[in-house]
N, C-alpha and C positions, 0 to 999 in steps of 0.2 A: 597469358603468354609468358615464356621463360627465355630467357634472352644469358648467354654465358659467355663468359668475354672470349677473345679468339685464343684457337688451341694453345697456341705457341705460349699462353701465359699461366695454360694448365694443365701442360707435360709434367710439373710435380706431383698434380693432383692427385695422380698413380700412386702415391706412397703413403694415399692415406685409408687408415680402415673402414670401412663402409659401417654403417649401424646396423643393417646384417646382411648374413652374407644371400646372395642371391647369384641366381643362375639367370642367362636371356630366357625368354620365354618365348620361343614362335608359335604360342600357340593363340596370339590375340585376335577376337575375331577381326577381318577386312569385310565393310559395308562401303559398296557402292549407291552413294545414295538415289540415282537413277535407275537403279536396278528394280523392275517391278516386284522384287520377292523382297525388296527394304524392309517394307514394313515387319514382315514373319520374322527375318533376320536379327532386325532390332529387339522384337522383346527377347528371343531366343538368347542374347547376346547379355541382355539386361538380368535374364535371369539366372545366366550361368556361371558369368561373370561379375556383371554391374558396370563392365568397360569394355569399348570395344572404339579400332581405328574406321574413321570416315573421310572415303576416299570420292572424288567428283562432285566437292563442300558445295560450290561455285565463289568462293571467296575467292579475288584476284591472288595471284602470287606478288604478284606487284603493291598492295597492300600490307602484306606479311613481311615483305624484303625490307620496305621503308623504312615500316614499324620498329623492324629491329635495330637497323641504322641508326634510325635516331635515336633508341633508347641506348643500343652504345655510345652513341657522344651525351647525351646527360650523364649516364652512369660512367663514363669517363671523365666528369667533371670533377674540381679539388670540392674537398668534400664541405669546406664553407658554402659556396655556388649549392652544394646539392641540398644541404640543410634550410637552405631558405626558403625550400619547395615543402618543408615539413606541415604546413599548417594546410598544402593543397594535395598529401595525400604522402608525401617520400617519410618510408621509414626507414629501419633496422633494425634488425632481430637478433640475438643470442639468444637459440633457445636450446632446450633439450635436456633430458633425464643424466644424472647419474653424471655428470662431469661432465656431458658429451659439449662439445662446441658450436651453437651453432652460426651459418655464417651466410647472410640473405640480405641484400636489400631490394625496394621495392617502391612503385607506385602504385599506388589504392584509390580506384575510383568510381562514383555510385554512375550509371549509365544510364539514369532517369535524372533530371533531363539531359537531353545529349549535351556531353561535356565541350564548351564553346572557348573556354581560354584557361590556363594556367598562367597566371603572372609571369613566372620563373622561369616559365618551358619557350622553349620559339614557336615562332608562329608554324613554322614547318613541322617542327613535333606536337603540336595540338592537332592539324589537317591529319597529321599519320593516324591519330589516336582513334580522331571522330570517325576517318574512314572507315577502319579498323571493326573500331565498335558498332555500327551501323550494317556493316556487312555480317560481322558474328551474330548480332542480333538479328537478321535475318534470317540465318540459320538455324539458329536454336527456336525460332518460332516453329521452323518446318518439322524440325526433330521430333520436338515434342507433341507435334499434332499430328507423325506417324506413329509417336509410343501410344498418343491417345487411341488412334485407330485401333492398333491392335490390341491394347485392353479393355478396348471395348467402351472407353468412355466419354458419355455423354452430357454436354456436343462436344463436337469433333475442338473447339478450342479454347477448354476450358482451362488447359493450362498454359496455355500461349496467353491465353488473357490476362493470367496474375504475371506472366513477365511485360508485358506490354502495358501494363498500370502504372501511372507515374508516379505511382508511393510503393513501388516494386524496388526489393534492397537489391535487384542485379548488379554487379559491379564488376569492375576492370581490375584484375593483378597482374601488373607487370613486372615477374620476378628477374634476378641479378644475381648470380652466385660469381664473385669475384675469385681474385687469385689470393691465396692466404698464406700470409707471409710468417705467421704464428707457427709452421710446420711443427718446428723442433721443439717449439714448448707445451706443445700437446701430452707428452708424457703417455701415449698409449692409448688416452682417450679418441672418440669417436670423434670425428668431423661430420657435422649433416646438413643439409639446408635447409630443407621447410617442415623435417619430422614429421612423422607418423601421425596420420588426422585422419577424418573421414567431413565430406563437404557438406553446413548445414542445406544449402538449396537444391530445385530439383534436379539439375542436370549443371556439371561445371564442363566446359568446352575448351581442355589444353592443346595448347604448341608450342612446339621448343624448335630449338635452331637445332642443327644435325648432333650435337653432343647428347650423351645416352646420361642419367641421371633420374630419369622416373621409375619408378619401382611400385607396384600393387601386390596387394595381398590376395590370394587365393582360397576356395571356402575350407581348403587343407590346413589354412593359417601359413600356408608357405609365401614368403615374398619374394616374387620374381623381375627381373627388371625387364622394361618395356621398348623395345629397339627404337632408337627413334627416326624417326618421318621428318622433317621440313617441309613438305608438302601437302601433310597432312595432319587432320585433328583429329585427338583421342576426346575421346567422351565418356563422361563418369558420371555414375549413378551419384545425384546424392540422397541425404538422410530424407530432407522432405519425399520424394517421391518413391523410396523403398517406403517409408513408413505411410503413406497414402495407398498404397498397394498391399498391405498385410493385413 
């Protein structure tokens, strides 16, 4: 999940250069996952792209809304409070090539076993999380056992079963792109957030709040950026399940 503080604190963020440049793309597929042609859709989607938006999740919105809530008042917290959460998963990043800046933070958490308390966090933002996560993982059980469908692989839930194993690395990222107050000492360099990557697991399942900031690559190598949804999840290929398929 990506969570970006409210507009009004990243009307600067207009002035900064993108790490490349990219055009919106409407051309990402829309899967309605009740749709009886899902299945077809899906690998079609998988194959053409590797990503595609899924619309009628069954994930509450009410899940998603909390979620976010609370993770802007942690990530509104002085950042002593937010450091002490480090040993239960809060990081920060600088990352990126060639001077670029980067500027992220985050919670990281494994979703085997379901995550029952963070010291650090309120009781209210742990309930947001496990919901959260309980409901995604339901999701991604069903996805993947329509991708299995139609690749034909047997049985039907062979890969719901390595994420449903409780020595399954699935995890939770709850990303944070702050307002960055370093504008003017950037000198030209790029500002980025989470950089250019491809996901090692089978399927990663993002959401962002209404701010546009995701961007994929195309098999042209063109990077396009991806409108974004709050009401809905994108879904990307990762490396395990292209390379299980080649």
């Amino acid at each position: 999940m990506v969570v970006l503080s409210q507009p009004p604190a990243l009307e600067h963020c207009s002035l900064i250069k993108t790490c490349k440049p990219t055009c919106v793309f409407s051309g990402i597929p829309v899967i309605d996952l009740r749709d009886p042609e899902a299945k077809t859709l899906i690998v079609k989607a998988c194959e053409e792209y590797g990503f595609f938006k899924l619309i009628n999740h069954g994930v509450p919105m009410e899940f998603m809304t909390r979620l976010e809530a609370e993770a802007l008042s942690f990530f509104n917290l002085p950042q002593s409070d937010k450091d002490k959460a480090t040993p239960f998963g809060y990081g920060s990043n600088k990352i990126g090539p060639n001077g670029d800046v980067g500027w992220i933070e985050y919670l990281l958490v494994n979703t085997n076993p379901q995550l029952t308390s963070l010291k650090t966090l309120s009781e209210n933002f742990c309930y947001a999380v496990n919901d959260y996560i309980l409901a995604v993982k339901r999701l991604a059980f069903e996805v993947v056992e329509i991708m299995a469908d139609g690749l034909e692989i047997e049985p039907r839930n062979m890969l719901s079963r390595l994420l449903r194993d409780e020595k399954s690395d699935s995890c939770f990222r709850l990303n944070h792109y702050p307002p960055c107050p370093q504008l003017q000492a950037l000198s030209g360099r790029n500002l980025i957030g989470f950089g250019e990557h491809t996901d090692p697991q089978i399927i990663s399942i993002l959401r962002s709040n209404n701010t546009s900031g995701l961007q994929i690559c195309l098999r042209d190598r063109t990077w396009v950026s991806v409108p974004p949804d709050q009401t809905s999840f994108f879904i990307s290929v990762g490396d395990a399940l292209q390379a299980g398929n080649e």
